[in-house]
DRENDO-1510 file (C-alpha; in Angstrom, 1 decimal, always signed):
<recs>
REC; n; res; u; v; w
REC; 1; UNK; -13.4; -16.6; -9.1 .
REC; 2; UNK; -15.3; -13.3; -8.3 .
REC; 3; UNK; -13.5; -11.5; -11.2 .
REC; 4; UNK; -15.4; -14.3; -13.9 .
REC; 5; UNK; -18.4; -14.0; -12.6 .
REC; 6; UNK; -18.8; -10.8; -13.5 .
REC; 7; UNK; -18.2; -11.2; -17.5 .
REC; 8; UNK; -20.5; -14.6; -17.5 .
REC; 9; UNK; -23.0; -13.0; -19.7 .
REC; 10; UNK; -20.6; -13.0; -22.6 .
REC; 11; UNK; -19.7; -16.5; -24.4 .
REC; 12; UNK; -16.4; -17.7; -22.9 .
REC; 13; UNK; -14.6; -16.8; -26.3 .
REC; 14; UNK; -15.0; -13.1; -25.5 .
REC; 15; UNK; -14.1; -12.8; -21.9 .
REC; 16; UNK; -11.0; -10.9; -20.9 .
REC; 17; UNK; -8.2; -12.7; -20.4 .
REC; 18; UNK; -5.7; -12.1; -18.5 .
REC; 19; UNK; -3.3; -11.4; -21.3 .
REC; 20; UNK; -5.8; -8.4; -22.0 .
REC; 21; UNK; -5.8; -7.1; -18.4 .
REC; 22; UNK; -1.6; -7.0; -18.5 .
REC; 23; UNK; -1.7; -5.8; -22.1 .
REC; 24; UNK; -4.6; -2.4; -21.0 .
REC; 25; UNK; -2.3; -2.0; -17.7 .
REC; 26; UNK; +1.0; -1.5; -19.7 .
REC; 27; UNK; -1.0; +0.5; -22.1 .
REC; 28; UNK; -2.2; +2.9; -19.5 .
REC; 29; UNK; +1.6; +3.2; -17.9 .
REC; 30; UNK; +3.0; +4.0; -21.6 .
REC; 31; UNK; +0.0; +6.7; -22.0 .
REC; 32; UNK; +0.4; +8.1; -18.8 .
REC; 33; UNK; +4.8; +8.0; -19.3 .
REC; 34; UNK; +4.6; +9.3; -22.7 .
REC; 35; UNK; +2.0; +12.3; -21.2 .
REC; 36; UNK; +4.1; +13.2; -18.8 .
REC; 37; UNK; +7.2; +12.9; -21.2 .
REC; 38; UNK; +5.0; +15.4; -23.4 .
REC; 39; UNK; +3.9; +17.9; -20.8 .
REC; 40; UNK; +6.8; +17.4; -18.2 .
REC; 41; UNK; +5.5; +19.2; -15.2 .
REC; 42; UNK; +8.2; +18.9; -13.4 .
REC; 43; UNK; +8.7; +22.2; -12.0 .
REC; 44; UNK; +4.7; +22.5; -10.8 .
REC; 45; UNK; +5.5; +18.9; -9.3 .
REC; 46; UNK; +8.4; +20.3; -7.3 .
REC; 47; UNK; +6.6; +23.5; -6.4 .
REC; 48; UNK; +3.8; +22.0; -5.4 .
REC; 49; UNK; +4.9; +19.0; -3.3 .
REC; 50; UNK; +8.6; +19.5; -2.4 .
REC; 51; UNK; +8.9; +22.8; -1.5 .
REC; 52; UNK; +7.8; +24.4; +1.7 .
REC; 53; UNK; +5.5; +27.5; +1.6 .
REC; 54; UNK; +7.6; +30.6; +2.3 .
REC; 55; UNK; +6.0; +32.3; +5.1 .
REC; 56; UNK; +5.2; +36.0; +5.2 .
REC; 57; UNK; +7.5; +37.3; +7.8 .
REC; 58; UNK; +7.0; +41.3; +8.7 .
</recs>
């Protein structure tokens, strides 16, 4: 397992677990939901990626 090898310095006891790696994931999706929620950039998201430029036509 390439992923234990690299914590085999601590004593088996404190090694992540998986249980720790799903419990930091959902973590960092309700931290990055709950920034979003709090800044909602939805109009720079649309701006910025859905609409095309408007050319300058003369």
């Amino acid at each position: 397992m390439a992923g234990g090898s690299m914590f085999k310095f601590l004593k088996p006891r404190l090694r992540p677990q998986p249980a720790d790696i799903q419990s930091a994931a959902l973590w960092g999706v309700a931290a990055t939901t709950t920034a979003l929620w709090v800044i909602q950039p939805f109009d720079w998201l649309k701006k910025t990626f859905l609409e095309k430029p408007k050319s300058e036509e003369k």
